[in-house]
C-alpha positions in Angstrom: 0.0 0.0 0.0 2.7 2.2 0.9 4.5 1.6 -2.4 1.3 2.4 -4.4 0.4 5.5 -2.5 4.1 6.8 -3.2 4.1 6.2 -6.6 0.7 7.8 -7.1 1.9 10.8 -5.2 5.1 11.3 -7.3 3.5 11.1 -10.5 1.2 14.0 -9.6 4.0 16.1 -8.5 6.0 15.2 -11.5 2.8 16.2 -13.3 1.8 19.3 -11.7 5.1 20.9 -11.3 6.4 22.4 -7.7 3.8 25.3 -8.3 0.8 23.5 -7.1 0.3 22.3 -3.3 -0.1 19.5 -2.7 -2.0 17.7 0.8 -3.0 14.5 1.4 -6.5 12.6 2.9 -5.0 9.3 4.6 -8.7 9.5 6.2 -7.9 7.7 9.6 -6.7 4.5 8.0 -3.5 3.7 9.3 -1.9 2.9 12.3 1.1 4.8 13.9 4.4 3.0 12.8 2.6 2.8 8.8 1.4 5.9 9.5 5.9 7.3 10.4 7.2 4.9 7.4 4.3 6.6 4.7 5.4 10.4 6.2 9.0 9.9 5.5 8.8 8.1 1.9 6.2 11.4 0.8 8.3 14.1 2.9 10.6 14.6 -0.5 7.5 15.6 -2.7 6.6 19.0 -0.9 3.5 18.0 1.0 1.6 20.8 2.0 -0.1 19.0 4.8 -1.0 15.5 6.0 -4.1 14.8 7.0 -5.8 12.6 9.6 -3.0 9.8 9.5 -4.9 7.8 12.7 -8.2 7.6 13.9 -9.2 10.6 16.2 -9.8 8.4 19.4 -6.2 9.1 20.6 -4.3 12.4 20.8 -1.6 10.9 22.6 -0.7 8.4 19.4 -1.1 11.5 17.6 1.5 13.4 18.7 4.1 10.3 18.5 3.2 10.1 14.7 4.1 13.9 14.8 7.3 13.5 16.8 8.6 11.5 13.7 7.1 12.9 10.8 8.0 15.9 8.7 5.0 16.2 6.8 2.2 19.0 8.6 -0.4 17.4 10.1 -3.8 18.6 9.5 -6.3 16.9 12.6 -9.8 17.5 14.2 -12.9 17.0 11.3 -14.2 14.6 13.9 -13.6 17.2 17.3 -16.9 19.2 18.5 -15.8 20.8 20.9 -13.2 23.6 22.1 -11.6 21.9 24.7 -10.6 18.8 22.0 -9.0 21.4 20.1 -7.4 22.9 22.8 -5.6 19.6 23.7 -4.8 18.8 19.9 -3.2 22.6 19.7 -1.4 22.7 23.6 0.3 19.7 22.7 1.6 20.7 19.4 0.7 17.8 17.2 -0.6 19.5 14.3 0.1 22.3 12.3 -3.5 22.6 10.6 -6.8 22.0 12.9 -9.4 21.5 11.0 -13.0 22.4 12.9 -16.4 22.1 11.0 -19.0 24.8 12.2 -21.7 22.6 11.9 -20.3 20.2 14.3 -17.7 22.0 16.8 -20.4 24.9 17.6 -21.2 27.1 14.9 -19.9 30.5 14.7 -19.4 31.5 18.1 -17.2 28.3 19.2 -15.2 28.0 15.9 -14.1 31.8 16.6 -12.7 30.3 19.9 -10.7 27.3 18.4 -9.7 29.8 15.6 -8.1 32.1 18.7 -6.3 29.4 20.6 -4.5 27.8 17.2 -3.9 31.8 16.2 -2.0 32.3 19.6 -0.1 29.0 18.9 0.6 29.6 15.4 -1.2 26.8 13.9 -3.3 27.6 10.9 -7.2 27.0 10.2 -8.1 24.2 7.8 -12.0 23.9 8.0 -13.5 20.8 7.4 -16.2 21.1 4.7 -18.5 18.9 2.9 -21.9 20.8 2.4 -24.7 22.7 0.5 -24.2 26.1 -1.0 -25.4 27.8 2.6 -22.7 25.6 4.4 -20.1 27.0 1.9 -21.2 30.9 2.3 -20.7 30.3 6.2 -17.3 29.2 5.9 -16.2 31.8 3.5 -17.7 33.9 5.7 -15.9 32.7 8.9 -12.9 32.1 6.7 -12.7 36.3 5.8 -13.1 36.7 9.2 -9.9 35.1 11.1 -6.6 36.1 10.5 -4.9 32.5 10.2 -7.0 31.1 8.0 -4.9 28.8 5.6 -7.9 27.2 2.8 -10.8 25.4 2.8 -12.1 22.3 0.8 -15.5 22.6 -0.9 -17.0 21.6 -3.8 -17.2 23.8 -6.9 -19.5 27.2 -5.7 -20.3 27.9 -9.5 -21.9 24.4 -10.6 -23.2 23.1 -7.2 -26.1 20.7 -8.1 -28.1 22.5 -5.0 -27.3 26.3 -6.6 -31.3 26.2 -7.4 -32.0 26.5 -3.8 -30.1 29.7 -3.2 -31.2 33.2 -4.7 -27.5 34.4 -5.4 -24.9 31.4 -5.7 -21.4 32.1 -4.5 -18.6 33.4 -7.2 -15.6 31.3 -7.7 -12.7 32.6 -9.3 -9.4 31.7 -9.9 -9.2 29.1 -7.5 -11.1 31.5 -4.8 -14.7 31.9 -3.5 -15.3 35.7 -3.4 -16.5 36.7 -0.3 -19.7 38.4 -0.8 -21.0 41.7 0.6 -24.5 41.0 1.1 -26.0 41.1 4.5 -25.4 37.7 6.9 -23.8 35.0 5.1 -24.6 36.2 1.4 -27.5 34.6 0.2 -30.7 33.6 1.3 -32.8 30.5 0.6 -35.2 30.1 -2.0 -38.0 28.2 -0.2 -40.3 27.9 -3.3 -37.3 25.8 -4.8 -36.8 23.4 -1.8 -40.4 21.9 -2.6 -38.4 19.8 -5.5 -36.0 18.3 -3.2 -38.2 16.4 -0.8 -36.6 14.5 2.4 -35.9 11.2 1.5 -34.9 9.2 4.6 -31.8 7.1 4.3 -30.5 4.1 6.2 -27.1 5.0 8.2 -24.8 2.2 7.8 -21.6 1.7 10.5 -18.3 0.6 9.1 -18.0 -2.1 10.8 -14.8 -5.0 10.9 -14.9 -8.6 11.1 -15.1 -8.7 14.6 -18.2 -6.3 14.2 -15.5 -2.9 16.2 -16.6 0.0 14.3 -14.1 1.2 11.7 -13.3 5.0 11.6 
């Protein structure tokens, strides 16, 4: 696995040059010693940042990862709450924290995490996968803190949910353009929601052999 994920790696650096940044989503899936030996074989191809290398259950193997890696890691999509962050940031384990408003407390909370990573130097990653109102909140909290770093959305001028909005957000070279509209920037066209009906959906756990639940 390691091999593979190398190789795929250096071909898109050889591809895109030493202009583009480059991070990368391990998504929780390894533990800590392939987690060090992975780090050190993609440290020579400029890695912007390195994201969620273990599961978020344990700060503590965490910061033993970072001791030996010397990659940025980018940690806490999974963390709702201030004082998780705060632990993740006091013990200097990540260069990136990565807080989602609508799970670590919305506006007022996200500020706070945003503060203690500012006074620590570590730089704000939001964690985003969401509707065209999810991305005008971000953007707006993103203009709105000074250590900000980017955020990962989908594309703002094709959304498939654009319909539901009454101005869809601007994207432009590679940026969203922070809108000066009133609140987040849009609002929401109710008369459109009527063709997207809830549909319920059946959660289904990860699950392992042994039936433990797989981040």
């Amino acid at each position: 696995m390691i091999k593979t994920a190398v190789e795929i790696v250096r071909a898109i650096r050889e591809a895109v040059g030493d202009e583009i940044d480059l991070g990368l989503e391990i998504h929780r899936n390894l533990p800590p010693g392939e987690a060090i030996l992975l780090a050190g074989e993609l440290a020579p191809y400029r890695i912007l940042y390195y994201e969620d290398p273990l599961a978020p259950q344990s700060v503590e193997a965490l910061d033993y990862v970072a001791r030996h890696v010397d990659i940025p890691i980018a940690a806490g999509e999974r963390f709702y709450n201030v004082y998780q962050f705060k632990e993740l940031i006091d013990k200097k384990v990540v260069g990136l924290v990565r807080p989602d408003l609508s799970l670590a407390g919305g506006f007022t909370q996200v500020k706070k995490i945003a503060a203690l990573a500012e006074a620590s130097f570590v730089g704000i990653f939001p964690h985003l996968m969401g509707s065209p109102v999810n991305i005008a909140a971000f953007t707006q909290f993103g203009a709105a803190i000074p250590n900000y770093v980017l955020q990962e959305c989908n594309r703002v001028d094709d959304h498939p949910l654009n319909e539901i909005v009454d101005q869809p957000l601007v994207f432009e070279g590679g940026y969203v353009i922070v809108p000066d509209r009133p609140g987040i920037g849009l609002e929401i066209r109710e008369d459109r929601l009527e063709r997207l009906p809830y549909e319920p959906k059946q959660t289904e756990s990860n699950l392992g052999a042994d039936s433990s639940v797989v981040s």
